[in-house]
C-alpha positions in Angstrom: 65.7 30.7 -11.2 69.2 30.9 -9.7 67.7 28.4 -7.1 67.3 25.1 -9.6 70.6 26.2 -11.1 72.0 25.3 -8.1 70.5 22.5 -7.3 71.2 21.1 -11.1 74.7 21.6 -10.7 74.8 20.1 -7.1 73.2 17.2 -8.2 75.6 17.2 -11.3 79.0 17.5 -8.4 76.8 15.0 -6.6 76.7 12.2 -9.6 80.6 13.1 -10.2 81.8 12.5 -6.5 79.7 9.4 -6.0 81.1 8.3 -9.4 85.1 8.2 -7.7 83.8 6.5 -4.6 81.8 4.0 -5.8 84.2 3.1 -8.9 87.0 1.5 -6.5 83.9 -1.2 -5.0 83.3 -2.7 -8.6 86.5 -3.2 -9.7 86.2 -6.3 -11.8 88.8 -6.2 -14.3 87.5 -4.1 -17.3 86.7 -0.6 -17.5 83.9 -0.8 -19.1 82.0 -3.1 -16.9 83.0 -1.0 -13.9 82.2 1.9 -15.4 78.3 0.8 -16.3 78.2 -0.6 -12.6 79.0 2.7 -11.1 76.6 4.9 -13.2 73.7 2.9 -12.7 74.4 2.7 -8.8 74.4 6.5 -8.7 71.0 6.3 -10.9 69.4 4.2 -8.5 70.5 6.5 -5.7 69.4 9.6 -7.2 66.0 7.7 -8.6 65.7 6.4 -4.9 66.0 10.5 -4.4 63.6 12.0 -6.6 61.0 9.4 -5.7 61.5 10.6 -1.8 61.2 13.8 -2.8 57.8 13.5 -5.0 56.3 12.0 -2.3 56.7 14.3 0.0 55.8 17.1 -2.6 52.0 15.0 -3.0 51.8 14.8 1.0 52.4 18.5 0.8 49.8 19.1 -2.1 47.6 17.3 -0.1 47.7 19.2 3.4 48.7 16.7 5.2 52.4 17.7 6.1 51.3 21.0 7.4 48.1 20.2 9.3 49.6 17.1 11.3 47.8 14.6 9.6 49.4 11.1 9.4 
């Protein structure tokens, strides 16, 4: 359990960091704008994430990660 803890909040210090450097690259003039811009880049990037990492988990399921298979 102490495992996906982890990984929750490094994916939480993940979100936070990428917030402050991507923030400065949309600068447009109003906070608010900037500030949508920013979170949905970081939710495209950890999307882009989750759906690497499912698709390795159903190559895995399937056996073809371990065996060699391509």
């Amino acid at each position: 359990m102490s495992r996906y803890i982890s990984i929750f909040f490094l994916v939480i210090f993940s979100s936070v960091l990428m917030f402050f450097l991507f923030a400065p690259l949309f600068d447009g003039g109003d906070a608010g704008e900037t500030a949508v811009y920013t979170t949905s880049m970081i939710i495209i990037v950890l999307l882009s994430m989750i759906i690497t990492i499912l698709i390795y988990l159903i190559q895995l399921v399937k056996g073809s990660i371990g065996r060699g298979k391509k």
